[in-house]
C-alpha positions in Angstrom: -57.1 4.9 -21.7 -56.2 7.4 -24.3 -52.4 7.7 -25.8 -52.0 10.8 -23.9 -52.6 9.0 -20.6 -50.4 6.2 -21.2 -47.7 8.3 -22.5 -48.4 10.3 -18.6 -48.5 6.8 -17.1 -44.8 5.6 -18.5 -43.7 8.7 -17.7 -44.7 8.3 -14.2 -43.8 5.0 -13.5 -40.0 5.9 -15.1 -40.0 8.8 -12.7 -41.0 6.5 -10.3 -38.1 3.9 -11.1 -35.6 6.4 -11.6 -35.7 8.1 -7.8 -36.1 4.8 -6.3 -32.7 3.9 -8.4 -31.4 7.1 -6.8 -32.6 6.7 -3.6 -30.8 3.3 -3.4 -26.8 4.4 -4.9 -27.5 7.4 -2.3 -28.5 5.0 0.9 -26.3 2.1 -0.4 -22.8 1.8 1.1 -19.5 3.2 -1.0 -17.7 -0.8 -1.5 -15.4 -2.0 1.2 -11.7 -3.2 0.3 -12.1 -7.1 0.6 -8.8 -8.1 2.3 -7.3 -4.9 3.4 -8.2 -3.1 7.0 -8.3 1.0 7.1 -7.7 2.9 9.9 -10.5 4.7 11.3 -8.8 7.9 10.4 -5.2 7.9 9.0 -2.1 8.2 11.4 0.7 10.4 11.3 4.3 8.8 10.7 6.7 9.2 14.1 9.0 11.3 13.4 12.8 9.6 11.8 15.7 10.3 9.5 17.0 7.8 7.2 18.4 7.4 3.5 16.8 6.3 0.6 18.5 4.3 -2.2 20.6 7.1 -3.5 22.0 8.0 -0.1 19.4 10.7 0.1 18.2 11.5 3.7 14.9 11.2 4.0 12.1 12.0 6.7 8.5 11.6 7.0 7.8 13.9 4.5 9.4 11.1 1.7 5.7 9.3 1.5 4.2 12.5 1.1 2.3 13.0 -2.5 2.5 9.5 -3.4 0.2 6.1 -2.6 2.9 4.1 -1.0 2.9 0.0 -0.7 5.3 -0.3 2.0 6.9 -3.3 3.2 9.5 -4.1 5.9 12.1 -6.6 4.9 15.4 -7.0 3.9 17.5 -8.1 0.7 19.1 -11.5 2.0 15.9 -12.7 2.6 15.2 -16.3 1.1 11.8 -16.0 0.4 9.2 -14.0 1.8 10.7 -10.4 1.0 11.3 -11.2 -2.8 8.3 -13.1 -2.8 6.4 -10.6 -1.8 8.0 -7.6 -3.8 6.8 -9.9 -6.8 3.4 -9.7 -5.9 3.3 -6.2 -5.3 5.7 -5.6 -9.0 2.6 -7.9 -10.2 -0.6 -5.8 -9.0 1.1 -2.6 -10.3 1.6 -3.5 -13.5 -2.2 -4.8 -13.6 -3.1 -2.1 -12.2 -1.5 -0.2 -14.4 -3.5 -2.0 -17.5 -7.1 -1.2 -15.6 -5.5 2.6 -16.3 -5.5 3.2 -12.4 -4.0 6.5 -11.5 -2.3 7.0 -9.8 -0.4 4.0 -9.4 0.6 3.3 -6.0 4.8 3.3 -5.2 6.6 0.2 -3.8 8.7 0.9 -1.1 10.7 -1.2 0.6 11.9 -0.8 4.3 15.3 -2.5 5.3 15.2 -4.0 8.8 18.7 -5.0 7.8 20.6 -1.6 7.7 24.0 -3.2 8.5 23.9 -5.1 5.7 21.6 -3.3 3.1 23.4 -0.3 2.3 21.9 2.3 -0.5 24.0 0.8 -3.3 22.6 -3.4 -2.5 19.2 -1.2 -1.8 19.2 0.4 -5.3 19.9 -2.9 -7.1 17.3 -5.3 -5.1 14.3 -2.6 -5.7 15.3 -2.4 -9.8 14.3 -6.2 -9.9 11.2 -5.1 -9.2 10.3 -2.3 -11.3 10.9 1.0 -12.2 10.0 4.5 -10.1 10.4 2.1 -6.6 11.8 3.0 -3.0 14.5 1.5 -0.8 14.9 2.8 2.8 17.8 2.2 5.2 19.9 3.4 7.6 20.9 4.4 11.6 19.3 1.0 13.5 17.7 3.3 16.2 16.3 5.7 13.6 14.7 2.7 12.1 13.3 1.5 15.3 11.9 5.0 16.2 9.8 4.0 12.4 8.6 0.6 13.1 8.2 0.9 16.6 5.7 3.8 15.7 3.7 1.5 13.2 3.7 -2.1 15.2 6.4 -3.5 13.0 8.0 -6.3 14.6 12.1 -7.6 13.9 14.9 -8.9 15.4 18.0 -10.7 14.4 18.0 -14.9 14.5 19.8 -17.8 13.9 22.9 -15.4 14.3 26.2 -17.2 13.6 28.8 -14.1 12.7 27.9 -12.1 9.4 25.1 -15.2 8.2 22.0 -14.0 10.2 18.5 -13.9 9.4 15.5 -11.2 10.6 12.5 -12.5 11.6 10.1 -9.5 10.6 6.6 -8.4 10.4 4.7 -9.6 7.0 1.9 -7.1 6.4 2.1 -4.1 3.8 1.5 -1.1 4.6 -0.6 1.4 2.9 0.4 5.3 3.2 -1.8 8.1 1.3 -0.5 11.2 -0.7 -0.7 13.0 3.0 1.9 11.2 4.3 -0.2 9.3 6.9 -0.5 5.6 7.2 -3.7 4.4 6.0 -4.3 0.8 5.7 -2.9 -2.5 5.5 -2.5 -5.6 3.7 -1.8 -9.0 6.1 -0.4 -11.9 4.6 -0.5 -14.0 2.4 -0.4 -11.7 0.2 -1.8 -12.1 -3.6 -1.8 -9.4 -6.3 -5.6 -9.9 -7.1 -6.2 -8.3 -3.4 -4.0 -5.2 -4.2 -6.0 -5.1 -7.6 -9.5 -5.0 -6.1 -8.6 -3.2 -2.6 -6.2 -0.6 -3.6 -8.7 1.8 -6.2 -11.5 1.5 -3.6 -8.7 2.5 -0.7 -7.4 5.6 -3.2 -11.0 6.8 -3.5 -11.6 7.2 0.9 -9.2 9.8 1.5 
């Protein structure tokens, strides 16, 4: 075989490689999150009214144009709630050193509105970070919320003003649209946010 053919040979068989390469990204499936579950198509938010932190009233429309983390809890809470704010302050800020963008906003959800008023709600979220969300207010506005989204609480081990919440322990993902689009269950870990949370940004 001359050079001229085996120069038209190595082209061929790169050609060759190069659409079978192709044909594989193109039939291969786009990565799944590991931990977290998506809807099959997002959901809209119930409609509510609350305030945020500042004693702003907010609506639906506050988790529009943002990647929300949002998580249900309240700021007497021993353990899980802080716990869990800390992982979430944790994946951002690793997050954050991949260069994701945009970074997703922590939010946290009072299911303790008589006690958590905006000023307690706008200390607990600093601990955690800057650019974060508190929500409180009206009990029955917040049950029209989490009664929309599955979100289980109730008051326990009531004795006067020391009383606990038993609460749900996922964390809800809502996209830029405002809709709720995934969810983290616990145990939570920051690594799970880390790997789960570009390849949810990407599916909208």
């Amino acid at each position: 075989m001359g050079p001229r053919n085996i120069f038209i040979a190595v082209i061929a068989v790169v050609a060759i490689a190069t659409g079978t390469w192709l044909s594989y990204q193109l039939m291969s499936p786009p990565p799944a999150p590991q931990t977290a579950t998506m809807l099959p198509a997002p959901a809209e938010l119930p409609e509510f009214s609350l305030v945020d932190h500042t004693g702003r009233s907010v609506r639906p429309e506050v988790f529009a144009d943002h990647w929300s983390l949002v998580f249900f809890g309240f700021t007497h809470c021993p353990d899980i709630c802080p716990l869990t704010m800390r992982v979430l302050a944790d994946a951002k800020i690793q997050l954050a050193a991949l260069n994701q963008d945009p970074l997703p906003r922590i939010v946290l959800v009072s299911v303790d509105p008589e006690r958590d008023t905006p000023e307690i709600m706008s200390q607990y979220i600093g601990y955690f970070g800057d650019g974060n969300l508190g929500i409180t207010g009206d009990l029955d506005e917040l049950r029209k919320l989490t009664n929309g989204l599955g979100i289980y609480f109730e008051k326990s081990s009531v004795d006067g003003d020391d009383y606990s919440v038993d609460h749900s322990a996922v964390v809800l993902v809502m996209n830029p649209a405002g809709r709720f689009h995934a969810l983290f269950g616990a145990p939570h870990e920051a690594g799970n946010f880390v790997h789960d949370l570009p390849i949810i940004m990407k599916s909208q």
